[in-house]
mmCIF file as gemmi writes it, N, C-alpha and C atoms, coordinates in Angstrom:
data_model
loop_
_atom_site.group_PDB
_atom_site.id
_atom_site.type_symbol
_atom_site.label_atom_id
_atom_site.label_alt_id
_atom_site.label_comp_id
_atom_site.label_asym_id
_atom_site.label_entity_id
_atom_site.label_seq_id
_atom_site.pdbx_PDB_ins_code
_atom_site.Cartn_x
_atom_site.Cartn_y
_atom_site.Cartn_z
_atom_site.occupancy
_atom_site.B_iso_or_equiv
_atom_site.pdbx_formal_charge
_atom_site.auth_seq_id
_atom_site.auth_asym_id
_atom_site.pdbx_PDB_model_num
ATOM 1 N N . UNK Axp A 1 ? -76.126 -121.644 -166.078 1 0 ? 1 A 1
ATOM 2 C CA . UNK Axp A 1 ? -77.176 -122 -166.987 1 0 ? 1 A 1
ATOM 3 C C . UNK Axp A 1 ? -76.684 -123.159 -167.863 1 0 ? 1 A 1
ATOM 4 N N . UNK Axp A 2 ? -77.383 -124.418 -168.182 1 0 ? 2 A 1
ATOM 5 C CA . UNK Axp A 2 ? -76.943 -125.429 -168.457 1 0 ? 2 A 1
ATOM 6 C C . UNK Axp A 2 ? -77.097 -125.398 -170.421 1 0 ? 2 A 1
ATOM 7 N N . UNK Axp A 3 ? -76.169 -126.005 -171.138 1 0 ? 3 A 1
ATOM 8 C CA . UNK Axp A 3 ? -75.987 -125.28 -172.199 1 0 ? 3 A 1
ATOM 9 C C . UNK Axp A 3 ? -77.003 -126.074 -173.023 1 0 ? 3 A 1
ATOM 10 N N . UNK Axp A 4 ? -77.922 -125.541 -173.867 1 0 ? 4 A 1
ATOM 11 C CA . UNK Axp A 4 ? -78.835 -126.103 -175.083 1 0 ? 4 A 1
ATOM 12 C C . UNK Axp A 4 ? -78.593 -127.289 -175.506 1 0 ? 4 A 1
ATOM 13 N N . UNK Axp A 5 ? -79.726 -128.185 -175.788 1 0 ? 5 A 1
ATOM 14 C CA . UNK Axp A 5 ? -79.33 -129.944 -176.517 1 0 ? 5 A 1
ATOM 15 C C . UNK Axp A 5 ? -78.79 -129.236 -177.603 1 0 ? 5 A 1
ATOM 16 N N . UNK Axp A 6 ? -77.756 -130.389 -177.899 1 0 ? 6 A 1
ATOM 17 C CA . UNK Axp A 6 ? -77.098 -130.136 -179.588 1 0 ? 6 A 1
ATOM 18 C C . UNK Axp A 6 ? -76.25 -129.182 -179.697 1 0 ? 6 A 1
ATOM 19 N N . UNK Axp A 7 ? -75.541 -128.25 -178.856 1 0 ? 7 A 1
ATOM 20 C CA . UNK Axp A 7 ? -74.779 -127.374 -178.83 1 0 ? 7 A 1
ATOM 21 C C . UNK Axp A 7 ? -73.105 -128.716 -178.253 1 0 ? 7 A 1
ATOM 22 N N . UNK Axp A 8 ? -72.146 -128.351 -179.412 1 0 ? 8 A 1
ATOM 23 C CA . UNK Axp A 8 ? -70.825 -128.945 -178.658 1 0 ? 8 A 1
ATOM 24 C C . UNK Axp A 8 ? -70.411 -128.549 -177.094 1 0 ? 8 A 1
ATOM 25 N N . UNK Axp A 9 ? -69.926 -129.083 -176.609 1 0 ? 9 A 1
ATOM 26 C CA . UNK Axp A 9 ? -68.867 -128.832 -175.553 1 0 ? 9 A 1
ATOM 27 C C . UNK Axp A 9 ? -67.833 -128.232 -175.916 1 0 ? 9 A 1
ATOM 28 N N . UNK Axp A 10 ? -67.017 -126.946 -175.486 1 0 ? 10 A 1
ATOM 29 C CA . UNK Axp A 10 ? -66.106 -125.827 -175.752 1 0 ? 10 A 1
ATOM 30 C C . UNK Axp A 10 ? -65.401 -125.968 -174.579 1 0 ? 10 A 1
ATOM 31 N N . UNK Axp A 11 ? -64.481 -125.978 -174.97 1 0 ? 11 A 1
ATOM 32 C CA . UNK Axp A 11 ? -63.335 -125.199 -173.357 1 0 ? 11 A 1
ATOM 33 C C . UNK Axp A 11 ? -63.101 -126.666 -173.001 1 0 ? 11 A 1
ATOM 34 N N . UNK Axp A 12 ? -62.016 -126.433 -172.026 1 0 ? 12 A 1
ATOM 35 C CA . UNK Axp A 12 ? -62.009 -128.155 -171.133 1 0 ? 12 A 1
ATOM 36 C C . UNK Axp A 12 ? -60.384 -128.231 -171.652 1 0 ? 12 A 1
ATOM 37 N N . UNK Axp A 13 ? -59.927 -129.033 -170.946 1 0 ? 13 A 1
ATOM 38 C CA . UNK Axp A 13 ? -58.686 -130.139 -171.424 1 0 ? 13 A 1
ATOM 39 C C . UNK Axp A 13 ? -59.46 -130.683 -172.32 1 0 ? 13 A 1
ATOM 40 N N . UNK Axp A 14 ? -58.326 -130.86 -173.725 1 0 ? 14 A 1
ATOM 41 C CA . UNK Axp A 14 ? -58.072 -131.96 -174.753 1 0 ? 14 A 1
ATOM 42 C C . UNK Axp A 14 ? -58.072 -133.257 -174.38 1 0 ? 14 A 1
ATOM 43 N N . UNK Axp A 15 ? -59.374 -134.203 -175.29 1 0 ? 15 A 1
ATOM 44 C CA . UNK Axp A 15 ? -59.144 -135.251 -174.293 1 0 ? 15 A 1
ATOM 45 C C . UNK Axp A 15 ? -57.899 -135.964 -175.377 1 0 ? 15 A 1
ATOM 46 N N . UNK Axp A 16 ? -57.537 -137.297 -173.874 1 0 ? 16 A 1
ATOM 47 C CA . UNK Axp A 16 ? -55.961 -137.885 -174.349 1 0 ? 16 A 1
ATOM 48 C C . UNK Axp A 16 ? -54.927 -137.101 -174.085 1 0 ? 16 A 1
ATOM 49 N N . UNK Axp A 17 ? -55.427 -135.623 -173.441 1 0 ? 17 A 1
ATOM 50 C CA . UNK Axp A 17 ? -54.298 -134.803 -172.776 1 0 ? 17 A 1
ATOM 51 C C . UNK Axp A 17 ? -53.454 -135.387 -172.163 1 0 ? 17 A 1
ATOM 52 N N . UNK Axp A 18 ? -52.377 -135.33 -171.502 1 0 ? 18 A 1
ATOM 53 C CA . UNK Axp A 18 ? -51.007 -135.194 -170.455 1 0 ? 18 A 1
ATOM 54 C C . UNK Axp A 18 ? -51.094 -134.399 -169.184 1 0 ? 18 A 1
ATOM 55 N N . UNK Axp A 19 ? -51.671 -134.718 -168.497 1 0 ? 19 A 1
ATOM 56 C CA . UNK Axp A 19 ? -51.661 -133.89 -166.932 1 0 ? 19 A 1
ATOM 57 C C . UNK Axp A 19 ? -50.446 -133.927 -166.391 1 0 ? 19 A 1
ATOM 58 N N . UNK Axp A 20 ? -50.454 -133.42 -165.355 1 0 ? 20 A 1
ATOM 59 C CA . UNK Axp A 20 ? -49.361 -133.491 -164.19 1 0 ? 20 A 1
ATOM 60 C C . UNK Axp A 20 ? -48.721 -134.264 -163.844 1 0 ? 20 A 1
ATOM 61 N N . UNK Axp A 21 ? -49.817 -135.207 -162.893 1 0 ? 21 A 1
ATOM 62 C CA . UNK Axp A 21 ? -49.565 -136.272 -162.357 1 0 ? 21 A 1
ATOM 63 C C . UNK Axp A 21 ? -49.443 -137.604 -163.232 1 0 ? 21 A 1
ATOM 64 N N . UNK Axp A 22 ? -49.817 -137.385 -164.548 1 0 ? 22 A 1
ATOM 65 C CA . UNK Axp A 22 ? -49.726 -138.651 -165.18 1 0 ? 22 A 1
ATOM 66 C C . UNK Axp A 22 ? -47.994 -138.534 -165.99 1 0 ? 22 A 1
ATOM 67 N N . UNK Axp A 23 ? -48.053 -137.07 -166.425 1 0 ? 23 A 1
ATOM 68 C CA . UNK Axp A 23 ? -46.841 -136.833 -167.322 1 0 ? 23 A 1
ATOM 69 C C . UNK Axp A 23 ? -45.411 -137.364 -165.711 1 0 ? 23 A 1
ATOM 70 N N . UNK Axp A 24 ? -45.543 -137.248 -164.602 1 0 ? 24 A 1
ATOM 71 C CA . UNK Axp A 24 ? -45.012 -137.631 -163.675 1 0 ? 24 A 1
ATOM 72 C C . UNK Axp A 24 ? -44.345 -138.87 -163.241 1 0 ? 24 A 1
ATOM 73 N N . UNK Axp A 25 ? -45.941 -139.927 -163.726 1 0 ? 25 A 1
ATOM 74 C CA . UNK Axp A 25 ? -45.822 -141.008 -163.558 1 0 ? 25 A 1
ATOM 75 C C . UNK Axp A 25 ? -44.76 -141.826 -164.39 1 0 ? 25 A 1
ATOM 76 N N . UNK Axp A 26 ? -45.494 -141.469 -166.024 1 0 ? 26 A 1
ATOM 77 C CA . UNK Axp A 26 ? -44.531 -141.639 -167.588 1 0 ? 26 A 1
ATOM 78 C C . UNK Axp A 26 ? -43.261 -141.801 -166.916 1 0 ? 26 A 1
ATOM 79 N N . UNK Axp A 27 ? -42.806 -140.327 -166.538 1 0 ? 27 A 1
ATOM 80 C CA . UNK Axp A 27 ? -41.541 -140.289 -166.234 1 0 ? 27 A 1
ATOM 81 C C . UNK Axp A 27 ? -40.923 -141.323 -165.159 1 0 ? 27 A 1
ATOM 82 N N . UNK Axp A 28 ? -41.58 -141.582 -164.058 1 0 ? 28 A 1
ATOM 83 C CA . UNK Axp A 28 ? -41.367 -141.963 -163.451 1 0 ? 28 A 1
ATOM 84 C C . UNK Axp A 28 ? -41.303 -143.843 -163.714 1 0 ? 28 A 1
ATOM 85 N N . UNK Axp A 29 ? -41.943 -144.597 -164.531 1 0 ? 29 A 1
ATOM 86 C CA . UNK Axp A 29 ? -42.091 -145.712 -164.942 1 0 ? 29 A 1
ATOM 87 C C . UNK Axp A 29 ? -40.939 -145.853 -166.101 1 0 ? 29 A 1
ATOM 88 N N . UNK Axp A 30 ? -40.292 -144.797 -166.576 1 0 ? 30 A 1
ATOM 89 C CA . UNK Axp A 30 ? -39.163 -144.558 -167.539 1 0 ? 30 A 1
ATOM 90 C C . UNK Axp A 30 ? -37.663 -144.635 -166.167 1 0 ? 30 A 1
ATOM 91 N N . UNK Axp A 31 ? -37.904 -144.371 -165.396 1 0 ? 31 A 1
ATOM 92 C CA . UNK Axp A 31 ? -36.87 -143.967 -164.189 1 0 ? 31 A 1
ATOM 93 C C . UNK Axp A 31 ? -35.875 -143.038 -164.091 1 0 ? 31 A 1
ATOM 94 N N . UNK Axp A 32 ? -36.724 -142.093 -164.847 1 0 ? 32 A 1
ATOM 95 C CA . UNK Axp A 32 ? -36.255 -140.54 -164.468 1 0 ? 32 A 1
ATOM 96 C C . UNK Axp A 32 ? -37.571 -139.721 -163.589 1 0 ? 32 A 1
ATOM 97 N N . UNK Axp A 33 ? -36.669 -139.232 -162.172 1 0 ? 33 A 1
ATOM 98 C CA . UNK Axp A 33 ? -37.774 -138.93 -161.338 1 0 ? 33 A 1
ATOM 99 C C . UNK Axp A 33 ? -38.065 -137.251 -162.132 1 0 ? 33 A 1
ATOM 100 N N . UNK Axp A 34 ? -38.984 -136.378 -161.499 1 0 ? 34 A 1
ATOM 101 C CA . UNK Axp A 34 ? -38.681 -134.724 -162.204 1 0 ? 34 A 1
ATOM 102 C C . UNK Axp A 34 ? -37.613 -134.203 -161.472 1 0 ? 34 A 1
ATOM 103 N N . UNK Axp A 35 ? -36.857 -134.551 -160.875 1 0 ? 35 A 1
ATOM 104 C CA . UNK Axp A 35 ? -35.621 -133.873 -160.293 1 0 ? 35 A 1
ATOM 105 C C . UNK Axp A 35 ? -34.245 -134.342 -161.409 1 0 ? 35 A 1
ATOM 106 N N . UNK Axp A 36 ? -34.279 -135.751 -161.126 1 0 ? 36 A 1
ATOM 107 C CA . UNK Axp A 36 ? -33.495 -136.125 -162.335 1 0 ? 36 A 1
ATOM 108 C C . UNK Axp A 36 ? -33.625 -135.52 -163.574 1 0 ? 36 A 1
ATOM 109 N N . UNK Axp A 37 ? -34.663 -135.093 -164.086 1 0 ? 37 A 1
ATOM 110 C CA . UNK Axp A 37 ? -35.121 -134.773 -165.419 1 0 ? 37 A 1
ATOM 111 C C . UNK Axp A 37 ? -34.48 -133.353 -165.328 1 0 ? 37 A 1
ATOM 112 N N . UNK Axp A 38 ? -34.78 -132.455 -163.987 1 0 ? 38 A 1
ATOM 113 C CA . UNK Axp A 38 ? -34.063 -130.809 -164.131 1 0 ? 38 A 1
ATOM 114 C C . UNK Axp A 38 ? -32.905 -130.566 -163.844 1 0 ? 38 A 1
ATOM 115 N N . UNK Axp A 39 ? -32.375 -131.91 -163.021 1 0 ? 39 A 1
ATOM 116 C CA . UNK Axp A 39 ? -30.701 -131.886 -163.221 1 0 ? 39 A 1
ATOM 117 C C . UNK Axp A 39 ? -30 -132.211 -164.524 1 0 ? 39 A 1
ATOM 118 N N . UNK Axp A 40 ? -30.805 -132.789 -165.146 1 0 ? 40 A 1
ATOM 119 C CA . UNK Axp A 40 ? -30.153 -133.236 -166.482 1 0 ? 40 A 1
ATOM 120 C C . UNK Axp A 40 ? -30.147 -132.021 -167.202 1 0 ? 40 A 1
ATOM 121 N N . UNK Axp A 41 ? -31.047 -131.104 -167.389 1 0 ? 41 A 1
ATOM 122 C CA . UNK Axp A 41 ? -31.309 -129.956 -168.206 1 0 ? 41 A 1
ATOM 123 C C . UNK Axp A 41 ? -30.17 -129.188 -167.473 1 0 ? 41 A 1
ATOM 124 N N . UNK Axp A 42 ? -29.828 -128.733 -166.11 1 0 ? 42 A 1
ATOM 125 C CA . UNK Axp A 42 ? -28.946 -127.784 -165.646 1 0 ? 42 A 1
ATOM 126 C C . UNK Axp A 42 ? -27.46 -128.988 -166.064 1 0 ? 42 A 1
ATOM 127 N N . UNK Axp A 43 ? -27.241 -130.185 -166.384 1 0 ? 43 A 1
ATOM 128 C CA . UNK Axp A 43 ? -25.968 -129.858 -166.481 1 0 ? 43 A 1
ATOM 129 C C . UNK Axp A 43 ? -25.706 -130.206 -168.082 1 0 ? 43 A 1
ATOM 130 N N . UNK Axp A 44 ? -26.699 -129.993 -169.229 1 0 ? 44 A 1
ATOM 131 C CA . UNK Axp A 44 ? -26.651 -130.154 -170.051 1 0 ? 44 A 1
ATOM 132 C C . UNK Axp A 44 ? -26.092 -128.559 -170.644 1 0 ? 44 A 1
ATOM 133 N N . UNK Axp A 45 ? -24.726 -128.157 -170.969 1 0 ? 45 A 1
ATOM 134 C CA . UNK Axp A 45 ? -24.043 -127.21 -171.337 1 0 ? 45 A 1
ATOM 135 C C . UNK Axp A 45 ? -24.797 -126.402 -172.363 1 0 ? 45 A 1
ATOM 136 N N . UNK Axp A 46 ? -25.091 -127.341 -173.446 1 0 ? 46 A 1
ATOM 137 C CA . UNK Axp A 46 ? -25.947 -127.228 -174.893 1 0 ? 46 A 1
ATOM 138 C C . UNK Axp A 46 ? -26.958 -126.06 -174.799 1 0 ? 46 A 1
ATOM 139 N N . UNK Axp A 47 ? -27.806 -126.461 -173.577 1 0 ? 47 A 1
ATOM 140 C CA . UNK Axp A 47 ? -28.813 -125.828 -173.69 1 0 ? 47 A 1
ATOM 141 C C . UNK Axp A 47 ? -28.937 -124.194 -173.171 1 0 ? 47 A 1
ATOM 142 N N . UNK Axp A 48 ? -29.674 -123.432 -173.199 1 0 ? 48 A 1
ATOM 143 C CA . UNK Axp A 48 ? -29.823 -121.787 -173.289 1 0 ? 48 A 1
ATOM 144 C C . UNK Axp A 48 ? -29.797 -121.726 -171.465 1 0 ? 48 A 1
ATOM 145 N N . UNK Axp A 49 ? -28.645 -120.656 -171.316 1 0 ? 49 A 1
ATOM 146 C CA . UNK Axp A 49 ? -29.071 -120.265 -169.755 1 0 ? 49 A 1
ATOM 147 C C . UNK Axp A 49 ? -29.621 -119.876 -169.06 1 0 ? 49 A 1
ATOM 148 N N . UNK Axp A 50 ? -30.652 -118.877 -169.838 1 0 ? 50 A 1
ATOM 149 C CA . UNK Axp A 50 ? -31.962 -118.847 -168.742 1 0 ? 50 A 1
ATOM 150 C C . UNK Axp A 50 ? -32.721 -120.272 -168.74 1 0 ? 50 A 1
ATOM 151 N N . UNK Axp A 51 ? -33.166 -121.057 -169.579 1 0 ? 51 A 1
ATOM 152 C CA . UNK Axp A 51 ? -33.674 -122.611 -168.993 1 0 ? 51 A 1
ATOM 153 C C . UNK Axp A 51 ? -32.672 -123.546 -167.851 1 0 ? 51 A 1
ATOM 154 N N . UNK Axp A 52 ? -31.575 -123.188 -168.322 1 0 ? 52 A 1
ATOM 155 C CA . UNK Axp A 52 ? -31.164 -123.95 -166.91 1 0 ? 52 A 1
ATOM 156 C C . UNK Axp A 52 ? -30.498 -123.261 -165.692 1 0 ? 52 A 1
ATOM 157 N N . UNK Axp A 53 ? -31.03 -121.968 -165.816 1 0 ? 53 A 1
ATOM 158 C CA . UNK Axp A 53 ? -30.749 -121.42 -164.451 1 0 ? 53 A 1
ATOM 159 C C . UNK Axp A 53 ? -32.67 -121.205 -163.798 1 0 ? 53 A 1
ATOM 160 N N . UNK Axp A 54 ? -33.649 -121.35 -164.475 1 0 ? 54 A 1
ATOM 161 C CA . UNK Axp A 54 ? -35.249 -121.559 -164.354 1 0 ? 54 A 1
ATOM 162 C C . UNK Axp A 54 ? -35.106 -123.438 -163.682 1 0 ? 54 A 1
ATOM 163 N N . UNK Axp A 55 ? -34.382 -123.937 -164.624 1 0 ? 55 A 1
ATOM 164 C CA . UNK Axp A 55 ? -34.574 -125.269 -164.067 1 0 ? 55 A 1
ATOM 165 C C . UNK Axp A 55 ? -33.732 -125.444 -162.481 1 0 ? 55 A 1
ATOM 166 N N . UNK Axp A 56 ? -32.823 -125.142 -162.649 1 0 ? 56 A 1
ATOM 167 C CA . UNK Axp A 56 ? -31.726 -124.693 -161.205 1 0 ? 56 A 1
ATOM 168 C C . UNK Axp A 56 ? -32.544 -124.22 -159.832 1 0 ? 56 A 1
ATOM 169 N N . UNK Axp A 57 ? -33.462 -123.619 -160.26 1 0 ? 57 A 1
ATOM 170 C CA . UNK Axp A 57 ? -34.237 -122.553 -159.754 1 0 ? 57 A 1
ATOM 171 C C . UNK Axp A 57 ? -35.789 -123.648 -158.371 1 0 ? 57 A 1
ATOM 172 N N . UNK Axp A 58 ? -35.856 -123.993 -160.181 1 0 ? 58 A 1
ATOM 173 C CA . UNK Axp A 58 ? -36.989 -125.067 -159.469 1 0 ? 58 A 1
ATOM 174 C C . UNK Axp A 58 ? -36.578 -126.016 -158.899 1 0 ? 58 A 1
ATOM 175 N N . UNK Axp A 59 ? -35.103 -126.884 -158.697 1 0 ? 59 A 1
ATOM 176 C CA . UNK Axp A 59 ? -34.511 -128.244 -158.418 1 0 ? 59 A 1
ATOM 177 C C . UNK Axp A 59 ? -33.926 -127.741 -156.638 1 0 ? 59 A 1
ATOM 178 N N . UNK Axp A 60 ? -34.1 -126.874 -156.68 1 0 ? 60 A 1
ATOM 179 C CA . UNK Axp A 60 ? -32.534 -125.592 -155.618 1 0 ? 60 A 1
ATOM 180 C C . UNK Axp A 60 ? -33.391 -126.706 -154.158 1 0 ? 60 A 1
ATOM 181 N N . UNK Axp A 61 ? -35.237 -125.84 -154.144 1 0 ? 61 A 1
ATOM 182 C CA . UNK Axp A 61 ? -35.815 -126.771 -152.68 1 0 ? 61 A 1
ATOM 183 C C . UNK Axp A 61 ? -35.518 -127.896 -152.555 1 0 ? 61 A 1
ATOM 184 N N . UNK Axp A 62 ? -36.024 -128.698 -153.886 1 0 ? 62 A 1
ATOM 185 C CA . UNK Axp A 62 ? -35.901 -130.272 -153.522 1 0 ? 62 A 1
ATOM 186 C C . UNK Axp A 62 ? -34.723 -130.441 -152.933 1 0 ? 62 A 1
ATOM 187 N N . UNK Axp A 63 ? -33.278 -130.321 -153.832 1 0 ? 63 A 1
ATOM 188 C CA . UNK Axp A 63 ? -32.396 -130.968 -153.181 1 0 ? 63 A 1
ATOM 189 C C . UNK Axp A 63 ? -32.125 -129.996 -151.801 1 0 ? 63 A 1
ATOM 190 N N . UNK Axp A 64 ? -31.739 -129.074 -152.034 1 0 ? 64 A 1
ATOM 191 C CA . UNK Axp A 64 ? -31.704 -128.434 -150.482 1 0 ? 64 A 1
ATOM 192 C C . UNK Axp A 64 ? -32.178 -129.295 -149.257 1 0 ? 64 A 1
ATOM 193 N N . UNK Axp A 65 ? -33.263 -129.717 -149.702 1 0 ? 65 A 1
ATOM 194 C CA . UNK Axp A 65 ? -33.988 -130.131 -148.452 1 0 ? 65 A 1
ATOM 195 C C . UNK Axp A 65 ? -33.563 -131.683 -148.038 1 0 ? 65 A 1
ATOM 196 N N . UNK Axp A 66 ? -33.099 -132.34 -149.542 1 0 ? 66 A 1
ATOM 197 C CA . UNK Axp A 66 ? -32.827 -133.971 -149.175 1 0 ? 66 A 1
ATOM 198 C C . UNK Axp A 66 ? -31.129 -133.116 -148.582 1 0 ? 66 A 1
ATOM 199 N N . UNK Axp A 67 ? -30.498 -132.581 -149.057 1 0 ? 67 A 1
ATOM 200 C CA . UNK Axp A 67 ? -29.189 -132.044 -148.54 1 0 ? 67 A 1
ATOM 201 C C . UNK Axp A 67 ? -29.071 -131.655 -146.971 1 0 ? 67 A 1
ATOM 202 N N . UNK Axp A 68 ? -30.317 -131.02 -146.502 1 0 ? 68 A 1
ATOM 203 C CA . UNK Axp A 68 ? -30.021 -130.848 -145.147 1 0 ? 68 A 1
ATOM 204 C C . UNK Axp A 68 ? -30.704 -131.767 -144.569 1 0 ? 68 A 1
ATOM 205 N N . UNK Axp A 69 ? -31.74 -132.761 -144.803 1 0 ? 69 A 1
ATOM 206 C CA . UNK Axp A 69 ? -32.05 -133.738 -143.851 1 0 ? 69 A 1
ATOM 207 C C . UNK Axp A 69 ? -31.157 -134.693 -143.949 1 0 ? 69 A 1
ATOM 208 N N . UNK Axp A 70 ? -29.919 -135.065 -144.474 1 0 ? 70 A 1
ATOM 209 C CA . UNK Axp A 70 ? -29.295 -136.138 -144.482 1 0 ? 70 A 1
ATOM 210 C C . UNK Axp A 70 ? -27.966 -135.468 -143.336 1 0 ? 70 A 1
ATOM 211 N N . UNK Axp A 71 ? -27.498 -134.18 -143.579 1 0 ? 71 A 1
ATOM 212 C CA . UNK Axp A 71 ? -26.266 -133.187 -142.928 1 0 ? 71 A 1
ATOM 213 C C . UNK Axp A 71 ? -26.906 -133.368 -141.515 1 0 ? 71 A 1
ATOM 214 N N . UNK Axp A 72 ? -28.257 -133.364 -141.21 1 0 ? 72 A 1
ATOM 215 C CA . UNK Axp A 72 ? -28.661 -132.713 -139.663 1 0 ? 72 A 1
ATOM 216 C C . UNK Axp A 72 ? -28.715 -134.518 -139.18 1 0 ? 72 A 1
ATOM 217 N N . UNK Axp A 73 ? -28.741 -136.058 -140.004 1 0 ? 73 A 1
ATOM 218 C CA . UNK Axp A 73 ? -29.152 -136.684 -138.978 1 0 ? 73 A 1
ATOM 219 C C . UNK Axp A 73 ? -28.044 -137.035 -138.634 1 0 ? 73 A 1
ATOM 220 N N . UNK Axp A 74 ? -26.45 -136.547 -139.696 1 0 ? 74 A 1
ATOM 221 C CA . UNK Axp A 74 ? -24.824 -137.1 -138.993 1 0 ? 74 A 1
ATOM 222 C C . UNK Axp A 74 ? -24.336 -136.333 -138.167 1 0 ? 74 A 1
ATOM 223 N N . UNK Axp A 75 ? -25.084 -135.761 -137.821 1 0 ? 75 A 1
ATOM 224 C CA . UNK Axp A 75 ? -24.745 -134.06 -137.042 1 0 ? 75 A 1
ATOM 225 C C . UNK Axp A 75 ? -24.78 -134.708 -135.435 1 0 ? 75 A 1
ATOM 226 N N . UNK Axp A 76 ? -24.009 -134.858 -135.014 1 0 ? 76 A 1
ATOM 227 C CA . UNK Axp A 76 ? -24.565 -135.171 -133.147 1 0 ? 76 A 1
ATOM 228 C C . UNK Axp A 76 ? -25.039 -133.887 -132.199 1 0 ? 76 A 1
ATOM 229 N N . UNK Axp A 77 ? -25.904 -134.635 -131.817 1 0 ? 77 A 1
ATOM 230 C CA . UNK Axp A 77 ? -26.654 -133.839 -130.775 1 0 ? 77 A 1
ATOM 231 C C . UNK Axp A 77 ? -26.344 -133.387 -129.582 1 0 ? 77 A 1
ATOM 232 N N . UNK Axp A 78 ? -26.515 -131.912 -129.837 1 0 ? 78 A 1
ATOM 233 C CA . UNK Axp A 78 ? -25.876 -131.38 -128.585 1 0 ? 78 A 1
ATOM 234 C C . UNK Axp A 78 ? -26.903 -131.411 -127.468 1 0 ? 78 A 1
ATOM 235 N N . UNK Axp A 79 ? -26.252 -131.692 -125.969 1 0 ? 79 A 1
ATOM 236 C CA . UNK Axp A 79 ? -27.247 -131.393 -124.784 1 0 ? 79 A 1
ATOM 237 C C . UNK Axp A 79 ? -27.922 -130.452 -124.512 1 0 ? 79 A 1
């Protein structure tokens, strides 16, 4: 049901918000990618260990994955 003339708009993103993909970009035009950004937090000592074992947590796929596609292409192929 479409809401009454003259009634505000409620609910929604804040506009001038920070999304995802833009807070991404920021970062990314700064030249810290979000991997860089959660390695920095895991080897920053300072900070509380559940955040950087959460950040550890979230970083583990990415690199894993650049870690084994680089291991499997020096790897020779067996017949």
């Amino acid at each position: 049901m479409p809401r009454p003339k003259g009634l505000p708009k409620t609910g929604g993103r804040q506009k001038g918000g920070v999304d995802k993909i833009k807070r991404e970009a920021i970062l990314a035009a700064q030249g810290i990618t979000p991997l860089d950004y959660m390695l920095g937090i895991i080897r920053n000592e300072q900070e509380d260990k559940t955040v950087r074992l959460d950040a550890a947590k979230a970083a583990a796929p990415t690199s894993m994955l650049d870690f084994f596609i680089l291991n499997t292409r020096a790897l020779p192929r067996s017949p």
